[in-house]
N, CA and C atoms as an extended XYZ file, in Angstrom:
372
Properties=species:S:1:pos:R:3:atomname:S:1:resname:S:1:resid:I:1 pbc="F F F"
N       -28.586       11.662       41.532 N   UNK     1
C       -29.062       10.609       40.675 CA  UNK     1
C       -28.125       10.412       39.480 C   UNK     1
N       -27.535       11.676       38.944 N   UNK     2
C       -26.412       11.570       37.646 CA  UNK     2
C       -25.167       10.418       38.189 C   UNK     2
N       -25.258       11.203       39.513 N   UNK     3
C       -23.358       10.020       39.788 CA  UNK     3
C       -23.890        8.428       40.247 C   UNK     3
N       -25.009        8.111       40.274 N   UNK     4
C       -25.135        7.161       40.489 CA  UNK     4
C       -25.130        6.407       39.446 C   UNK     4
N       -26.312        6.727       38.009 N   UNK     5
C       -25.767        6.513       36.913 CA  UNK     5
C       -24.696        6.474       36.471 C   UNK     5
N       -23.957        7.291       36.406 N   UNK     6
C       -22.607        7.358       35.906 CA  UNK     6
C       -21.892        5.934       36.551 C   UNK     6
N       -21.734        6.055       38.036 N   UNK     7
C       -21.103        5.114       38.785 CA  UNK     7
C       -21.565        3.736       38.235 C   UNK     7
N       -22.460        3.536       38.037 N   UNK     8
C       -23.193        2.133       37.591 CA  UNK     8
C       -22.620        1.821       36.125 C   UNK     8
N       -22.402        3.008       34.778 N   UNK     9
C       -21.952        2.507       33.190 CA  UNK     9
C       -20.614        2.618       34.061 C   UNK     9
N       -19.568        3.273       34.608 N   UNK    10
C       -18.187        2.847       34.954 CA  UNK    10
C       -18.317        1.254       35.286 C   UNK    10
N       -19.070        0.869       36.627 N   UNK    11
C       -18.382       -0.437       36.677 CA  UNK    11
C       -19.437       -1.372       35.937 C   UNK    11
N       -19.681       -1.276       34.852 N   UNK    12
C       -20.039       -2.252       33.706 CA  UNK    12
C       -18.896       -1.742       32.659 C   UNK    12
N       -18.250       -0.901       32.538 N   UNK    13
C       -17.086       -0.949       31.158 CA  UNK    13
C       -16.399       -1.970       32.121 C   UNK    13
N       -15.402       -1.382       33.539 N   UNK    14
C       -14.626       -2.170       33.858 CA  UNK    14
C       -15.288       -3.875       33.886 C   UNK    14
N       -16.267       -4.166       34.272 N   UNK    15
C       -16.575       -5.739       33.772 CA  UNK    15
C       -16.846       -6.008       32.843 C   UNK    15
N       -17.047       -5.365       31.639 N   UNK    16
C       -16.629       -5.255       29.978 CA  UNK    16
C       -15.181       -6.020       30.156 C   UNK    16
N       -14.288       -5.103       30.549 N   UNK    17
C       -12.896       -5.240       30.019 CA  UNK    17
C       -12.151       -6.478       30.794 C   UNK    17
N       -12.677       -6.436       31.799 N   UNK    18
C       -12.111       -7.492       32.858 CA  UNK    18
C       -12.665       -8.469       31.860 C   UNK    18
N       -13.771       -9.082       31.501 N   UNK    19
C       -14.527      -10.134       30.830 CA  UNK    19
C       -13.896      -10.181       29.479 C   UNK    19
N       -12.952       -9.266       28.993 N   UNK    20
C       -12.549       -9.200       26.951 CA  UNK    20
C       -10.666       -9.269       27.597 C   UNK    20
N       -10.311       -8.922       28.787 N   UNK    21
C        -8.986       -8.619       29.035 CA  UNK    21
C        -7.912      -10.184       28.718 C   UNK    21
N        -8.702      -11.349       29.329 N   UNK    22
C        -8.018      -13.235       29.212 CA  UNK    22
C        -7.947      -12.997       27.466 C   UNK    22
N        -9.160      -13.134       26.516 N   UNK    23
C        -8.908      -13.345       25.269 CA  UNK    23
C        -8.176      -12.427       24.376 C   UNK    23
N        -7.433      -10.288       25.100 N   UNK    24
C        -6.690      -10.307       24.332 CA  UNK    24
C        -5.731      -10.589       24.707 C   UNK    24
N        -5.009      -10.797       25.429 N   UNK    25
C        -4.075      -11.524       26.548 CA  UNK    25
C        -3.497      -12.723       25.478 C   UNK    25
N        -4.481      -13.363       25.298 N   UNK    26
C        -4.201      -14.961       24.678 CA  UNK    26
C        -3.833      -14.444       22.602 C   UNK    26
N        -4.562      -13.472       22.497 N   UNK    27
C        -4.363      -13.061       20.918 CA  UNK    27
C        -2.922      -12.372       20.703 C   UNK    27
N        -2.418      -11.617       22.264 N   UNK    28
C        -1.402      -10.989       22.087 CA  UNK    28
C        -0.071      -12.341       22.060 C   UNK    28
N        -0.220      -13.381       22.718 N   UNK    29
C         0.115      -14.305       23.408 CA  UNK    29
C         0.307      -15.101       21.859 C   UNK    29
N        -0.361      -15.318       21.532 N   UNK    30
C        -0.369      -16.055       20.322 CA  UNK    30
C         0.445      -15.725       18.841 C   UNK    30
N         0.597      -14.363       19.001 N   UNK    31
C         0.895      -13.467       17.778 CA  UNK    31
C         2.518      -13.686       18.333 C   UNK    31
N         3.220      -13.368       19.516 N   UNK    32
C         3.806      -13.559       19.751 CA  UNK    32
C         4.979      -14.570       19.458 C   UNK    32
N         4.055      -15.819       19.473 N   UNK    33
C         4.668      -17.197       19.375 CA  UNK    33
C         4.777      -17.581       17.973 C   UNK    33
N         3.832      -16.950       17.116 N   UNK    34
C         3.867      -17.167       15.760 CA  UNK    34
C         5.281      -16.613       15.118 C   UNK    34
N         5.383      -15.553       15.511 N   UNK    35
C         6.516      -14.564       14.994 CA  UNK    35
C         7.765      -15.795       15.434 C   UNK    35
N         8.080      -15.588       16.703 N   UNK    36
C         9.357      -16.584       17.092 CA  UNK    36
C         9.492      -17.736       16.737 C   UNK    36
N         7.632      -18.629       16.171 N   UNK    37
C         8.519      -20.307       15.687 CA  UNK    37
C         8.395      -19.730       13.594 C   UNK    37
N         7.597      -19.125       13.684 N   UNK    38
C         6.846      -19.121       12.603 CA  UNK    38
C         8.272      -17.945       11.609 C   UNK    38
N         7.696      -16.694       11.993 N   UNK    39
C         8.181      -15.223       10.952 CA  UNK    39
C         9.681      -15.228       11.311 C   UNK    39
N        10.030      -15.571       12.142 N   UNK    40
C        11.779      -14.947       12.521 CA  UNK    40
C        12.332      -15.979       11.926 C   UNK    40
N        12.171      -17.128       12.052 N   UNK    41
C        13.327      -18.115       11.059 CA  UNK    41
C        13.364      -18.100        9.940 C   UNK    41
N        12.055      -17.856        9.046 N   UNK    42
C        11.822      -17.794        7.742 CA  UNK    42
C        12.705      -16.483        6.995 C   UNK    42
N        12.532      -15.585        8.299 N   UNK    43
C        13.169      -14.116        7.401 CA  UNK    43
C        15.034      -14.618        7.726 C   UNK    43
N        14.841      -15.285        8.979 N   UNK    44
C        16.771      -15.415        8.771 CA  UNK    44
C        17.074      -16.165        8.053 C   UNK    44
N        16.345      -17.220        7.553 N   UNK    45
C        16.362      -18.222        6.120 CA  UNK    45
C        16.704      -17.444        5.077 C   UNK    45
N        16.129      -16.504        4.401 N   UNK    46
C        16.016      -15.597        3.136 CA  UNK    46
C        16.794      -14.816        3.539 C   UNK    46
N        17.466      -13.866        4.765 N   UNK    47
C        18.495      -12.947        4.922 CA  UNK    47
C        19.980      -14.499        4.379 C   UNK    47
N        20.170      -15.343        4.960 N   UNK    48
C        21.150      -16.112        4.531 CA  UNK    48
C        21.411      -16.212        3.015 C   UNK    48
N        20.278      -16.948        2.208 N   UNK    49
C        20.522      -17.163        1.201 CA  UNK    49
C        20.587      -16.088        0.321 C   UNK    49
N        20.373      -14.716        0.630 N   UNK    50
C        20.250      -13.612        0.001 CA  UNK    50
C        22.175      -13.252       -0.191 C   UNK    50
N        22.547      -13.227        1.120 N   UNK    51
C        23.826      -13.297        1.542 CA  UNK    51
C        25.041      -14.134        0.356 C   UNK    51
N        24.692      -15.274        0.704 N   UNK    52
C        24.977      -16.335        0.004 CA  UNK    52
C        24.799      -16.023       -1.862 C   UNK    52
N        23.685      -15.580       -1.643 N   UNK    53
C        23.943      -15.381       -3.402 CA  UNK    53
C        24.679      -14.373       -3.774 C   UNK    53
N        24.674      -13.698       -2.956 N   UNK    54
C        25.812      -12.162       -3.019 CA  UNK    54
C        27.314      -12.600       -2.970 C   UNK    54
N        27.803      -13.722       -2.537 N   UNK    55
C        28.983      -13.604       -2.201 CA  UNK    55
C        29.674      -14.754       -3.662 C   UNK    55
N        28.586      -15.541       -4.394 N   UNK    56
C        29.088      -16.503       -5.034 CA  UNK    56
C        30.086      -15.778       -6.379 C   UNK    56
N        31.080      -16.505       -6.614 N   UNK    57
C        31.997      -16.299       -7.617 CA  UNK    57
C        32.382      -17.567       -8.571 C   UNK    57
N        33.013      -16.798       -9.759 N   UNK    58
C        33.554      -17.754      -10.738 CA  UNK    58
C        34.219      -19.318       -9.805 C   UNK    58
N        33.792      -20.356      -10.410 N   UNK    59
C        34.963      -21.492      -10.175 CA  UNK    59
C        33.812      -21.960       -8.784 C   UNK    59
N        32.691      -21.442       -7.776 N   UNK    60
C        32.206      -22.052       -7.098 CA  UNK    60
C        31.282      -22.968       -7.711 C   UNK    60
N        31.077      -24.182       -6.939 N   UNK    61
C        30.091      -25.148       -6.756 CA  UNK    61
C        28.415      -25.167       -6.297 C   UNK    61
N        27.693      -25.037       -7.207 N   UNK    62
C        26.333      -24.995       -6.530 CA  UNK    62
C        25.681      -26.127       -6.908 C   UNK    62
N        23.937      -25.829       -6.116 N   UNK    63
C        23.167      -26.714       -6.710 CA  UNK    63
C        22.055      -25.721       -7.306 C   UNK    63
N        20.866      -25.918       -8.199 N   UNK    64
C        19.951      -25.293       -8.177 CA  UNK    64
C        18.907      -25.905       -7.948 C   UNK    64
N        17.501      -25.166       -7.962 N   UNK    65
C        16.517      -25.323       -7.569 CA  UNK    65
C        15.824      -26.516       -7.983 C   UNK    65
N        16.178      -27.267       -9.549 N   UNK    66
C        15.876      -28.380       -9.869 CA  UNK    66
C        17.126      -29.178       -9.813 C   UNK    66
N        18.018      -28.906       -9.342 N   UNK    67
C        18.977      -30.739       -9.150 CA  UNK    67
C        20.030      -30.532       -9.654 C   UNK    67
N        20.068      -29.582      -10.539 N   UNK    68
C        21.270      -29.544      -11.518 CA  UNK    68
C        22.656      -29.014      -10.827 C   UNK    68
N        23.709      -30.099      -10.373 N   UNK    69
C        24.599      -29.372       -9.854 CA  UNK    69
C        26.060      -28.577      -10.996 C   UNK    69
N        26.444      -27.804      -10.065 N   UNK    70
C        27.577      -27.306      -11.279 CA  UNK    70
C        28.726      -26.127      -10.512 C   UNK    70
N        28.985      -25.907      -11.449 N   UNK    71
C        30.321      -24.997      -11.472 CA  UNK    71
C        30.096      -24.102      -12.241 C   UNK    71
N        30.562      -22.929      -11.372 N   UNK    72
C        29.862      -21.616      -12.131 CA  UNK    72
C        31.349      -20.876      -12.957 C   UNK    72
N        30.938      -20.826      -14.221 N   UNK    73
C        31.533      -20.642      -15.373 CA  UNK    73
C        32.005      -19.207      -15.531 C   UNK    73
N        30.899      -18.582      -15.164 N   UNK    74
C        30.571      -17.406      -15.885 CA  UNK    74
C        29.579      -16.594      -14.773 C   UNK    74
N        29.695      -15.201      -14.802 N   UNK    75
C        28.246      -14.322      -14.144 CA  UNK    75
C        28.460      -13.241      -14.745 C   UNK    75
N        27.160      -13.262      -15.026 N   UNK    76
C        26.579      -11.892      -15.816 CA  UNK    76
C        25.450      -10.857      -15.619 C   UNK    76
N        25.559      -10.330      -14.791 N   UNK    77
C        24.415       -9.252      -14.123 CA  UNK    77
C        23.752      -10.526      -13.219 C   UNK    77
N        22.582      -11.250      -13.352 N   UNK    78
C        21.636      -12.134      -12.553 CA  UNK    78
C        21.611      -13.491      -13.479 C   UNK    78
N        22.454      -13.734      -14.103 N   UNK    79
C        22.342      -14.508      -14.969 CA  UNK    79
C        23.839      -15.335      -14.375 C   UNK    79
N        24.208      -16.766      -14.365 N   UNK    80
C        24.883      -17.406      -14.272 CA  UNK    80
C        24.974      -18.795      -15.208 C   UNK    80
N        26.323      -19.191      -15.907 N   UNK    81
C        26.769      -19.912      -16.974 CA  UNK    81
C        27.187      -20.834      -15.669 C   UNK    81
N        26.323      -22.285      -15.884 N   UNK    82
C        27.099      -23.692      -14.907 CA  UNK    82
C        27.702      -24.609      -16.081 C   UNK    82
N        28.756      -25.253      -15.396 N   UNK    83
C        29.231      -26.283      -15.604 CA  UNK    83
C        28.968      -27.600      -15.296 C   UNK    83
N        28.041      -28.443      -16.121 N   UNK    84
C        27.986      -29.969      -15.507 CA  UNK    84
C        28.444      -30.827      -16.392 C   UNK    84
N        28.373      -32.173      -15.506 N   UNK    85
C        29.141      -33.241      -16.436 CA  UNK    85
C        30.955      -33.510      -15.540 C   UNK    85
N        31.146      -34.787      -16.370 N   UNK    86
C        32.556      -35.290      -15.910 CA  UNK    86
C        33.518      -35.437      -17.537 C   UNK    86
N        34.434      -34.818      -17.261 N   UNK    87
C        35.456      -35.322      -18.344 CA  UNK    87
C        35.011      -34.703      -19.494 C   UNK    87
N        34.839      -35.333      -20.566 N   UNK    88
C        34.334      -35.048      -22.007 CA  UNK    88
C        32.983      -34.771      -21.971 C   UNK    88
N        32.487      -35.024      -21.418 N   UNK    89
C        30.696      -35.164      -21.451 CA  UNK    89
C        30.216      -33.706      -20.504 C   UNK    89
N        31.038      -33.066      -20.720 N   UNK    90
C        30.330      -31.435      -20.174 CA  UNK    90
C        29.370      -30.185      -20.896 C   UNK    90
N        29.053      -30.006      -19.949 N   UNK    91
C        27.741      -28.941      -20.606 CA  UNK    91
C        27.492      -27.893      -20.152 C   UNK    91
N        27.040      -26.934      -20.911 N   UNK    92
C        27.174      -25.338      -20.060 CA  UNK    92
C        25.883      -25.457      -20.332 C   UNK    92
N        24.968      -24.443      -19.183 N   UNK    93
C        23.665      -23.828      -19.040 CA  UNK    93
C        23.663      -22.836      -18.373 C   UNK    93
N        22.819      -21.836      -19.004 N   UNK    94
C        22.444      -20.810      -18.151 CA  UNK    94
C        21.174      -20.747      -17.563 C   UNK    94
N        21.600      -20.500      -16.098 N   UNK    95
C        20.370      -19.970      -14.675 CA  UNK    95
C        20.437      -18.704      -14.512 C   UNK    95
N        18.930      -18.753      -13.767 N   UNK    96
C        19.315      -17.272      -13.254 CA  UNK    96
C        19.758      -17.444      -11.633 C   UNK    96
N        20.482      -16.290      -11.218 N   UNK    97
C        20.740      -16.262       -9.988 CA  UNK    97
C        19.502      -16.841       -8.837 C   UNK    97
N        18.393      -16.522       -9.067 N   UNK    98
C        17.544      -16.949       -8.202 CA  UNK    98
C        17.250      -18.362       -7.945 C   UNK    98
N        17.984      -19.091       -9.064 N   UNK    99
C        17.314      -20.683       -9.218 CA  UNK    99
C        18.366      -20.705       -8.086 C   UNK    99
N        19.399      -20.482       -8.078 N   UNK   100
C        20.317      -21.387       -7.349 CA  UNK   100
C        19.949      -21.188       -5.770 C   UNK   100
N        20.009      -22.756       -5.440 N   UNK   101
C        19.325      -23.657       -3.963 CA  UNK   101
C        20.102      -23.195       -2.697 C   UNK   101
N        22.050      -24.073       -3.018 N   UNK   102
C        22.107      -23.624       -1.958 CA  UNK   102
C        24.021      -23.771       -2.763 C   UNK   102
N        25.039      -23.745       -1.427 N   UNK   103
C        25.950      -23.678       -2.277 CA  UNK   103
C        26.688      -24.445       -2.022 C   UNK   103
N        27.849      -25.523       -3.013 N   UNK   104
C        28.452      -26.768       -2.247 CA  UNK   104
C        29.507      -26.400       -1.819 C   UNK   104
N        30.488      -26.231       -2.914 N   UNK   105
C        32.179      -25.710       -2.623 CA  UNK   105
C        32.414      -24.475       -3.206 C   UNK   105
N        33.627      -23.949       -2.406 N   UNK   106
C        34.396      -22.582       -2.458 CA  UNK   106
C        34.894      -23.437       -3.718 C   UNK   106
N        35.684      -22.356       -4.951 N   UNK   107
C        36.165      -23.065       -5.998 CA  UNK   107
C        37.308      -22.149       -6.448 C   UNK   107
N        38.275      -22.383       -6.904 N   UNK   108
C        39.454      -21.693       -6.862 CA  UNK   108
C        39.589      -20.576       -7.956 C   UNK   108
N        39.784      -19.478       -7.785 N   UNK   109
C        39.753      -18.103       -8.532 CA  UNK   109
C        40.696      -18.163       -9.532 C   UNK   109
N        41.674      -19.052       -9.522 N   UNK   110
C        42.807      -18.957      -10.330 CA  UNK   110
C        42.407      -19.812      -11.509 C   UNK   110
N        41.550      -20.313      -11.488 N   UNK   111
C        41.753      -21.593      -12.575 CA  UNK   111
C        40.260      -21.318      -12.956 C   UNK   111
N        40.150      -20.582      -14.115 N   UNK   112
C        38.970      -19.979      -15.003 CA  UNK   112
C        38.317      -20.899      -16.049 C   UNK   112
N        37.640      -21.457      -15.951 N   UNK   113
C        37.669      -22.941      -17.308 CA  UNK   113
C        36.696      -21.628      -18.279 C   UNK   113
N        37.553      -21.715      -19.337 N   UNK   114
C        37.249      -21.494      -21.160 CA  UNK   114
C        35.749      -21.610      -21.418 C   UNK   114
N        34.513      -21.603      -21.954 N   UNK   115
C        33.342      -22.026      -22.595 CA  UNK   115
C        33.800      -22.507      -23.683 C   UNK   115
N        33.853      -23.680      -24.058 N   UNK   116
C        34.372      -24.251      -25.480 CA  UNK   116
C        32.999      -23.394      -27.053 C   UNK   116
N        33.767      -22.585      -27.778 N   UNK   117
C        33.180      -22.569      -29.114 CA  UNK   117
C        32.784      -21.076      -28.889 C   UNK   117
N        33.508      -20.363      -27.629 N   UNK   118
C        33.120      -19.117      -27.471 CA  UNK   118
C        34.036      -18.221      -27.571 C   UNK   118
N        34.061      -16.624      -27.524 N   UNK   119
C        35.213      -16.044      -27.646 CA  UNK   119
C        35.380      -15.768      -25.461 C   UNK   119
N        36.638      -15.661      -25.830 N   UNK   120
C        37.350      -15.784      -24.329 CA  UNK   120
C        36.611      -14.547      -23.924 C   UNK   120
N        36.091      -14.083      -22.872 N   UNK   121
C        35.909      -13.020      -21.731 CA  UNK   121
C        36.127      -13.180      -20.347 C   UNK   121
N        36.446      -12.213      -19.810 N   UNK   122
C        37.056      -11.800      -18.548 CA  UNK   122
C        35.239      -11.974      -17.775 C   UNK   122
N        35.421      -12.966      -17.060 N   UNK   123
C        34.199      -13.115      -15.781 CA  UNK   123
C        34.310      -11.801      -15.222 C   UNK   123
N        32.914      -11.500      -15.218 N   UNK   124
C        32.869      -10.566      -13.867 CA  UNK   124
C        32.508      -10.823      -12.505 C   UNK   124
């Protein structure tokens, strides 16, 4: 009489699981697809621009996060001095590294532009 019982809760788990097995199937299924359209581009998005902010130097071209494009003057720990404006009408501001969006032009290492009204220092 025990193994018959017994035999009888066995095949009710297995039609438990057979009956719960399609919906985790579809949860595993789903998690799946999220990651590949969803989590993996976003993290190679932020591995790039992480990249990208690592590599920027004196004399490059950026934009930042609000519009402001420029030429980077100056870097100082996380802090960056831009250059905007044409001709006479130029202006220095400081960002922090994080504002900046994305990056326009490579900019030439040799040719260091001055901060007008400042004492000269060596960019780091």
């Amino acid at each position: 009489m025990f193994t018959t019982v017994f035999a009888a809760g066995a095949a009710t788990q297995e039609a438990g699981f057979a009956a719960m097995a399609p919906s985790l199937i579809m949860l595993v299924l789903m998690f799946v697809v999220f990651y590949f359209i969803l989590i993996r581009p976003q993290k190679k998005k932020e591995k790039e621009l992480r990249e990208m902010l690592a590599s920027l130097k004196v004399n490059d071209e950026v934009a930042t996060i609000g519009g402001i494009h420029g030429k980077i003057v100056r870097i100082k720990d996380d802090l960056f001095v831009l250059e905007s404006g044409i001709g006479q009408n130029k202006s220095y501001i400081t960002v922090d590294r994080s504002a900046v969006s994305r990056f326009l032009k490579r900019g030439d290492e040799a040719k260091a532009t001055p901060i007008p009204g400042e004492e000269t220092e060596i960019a780091e």
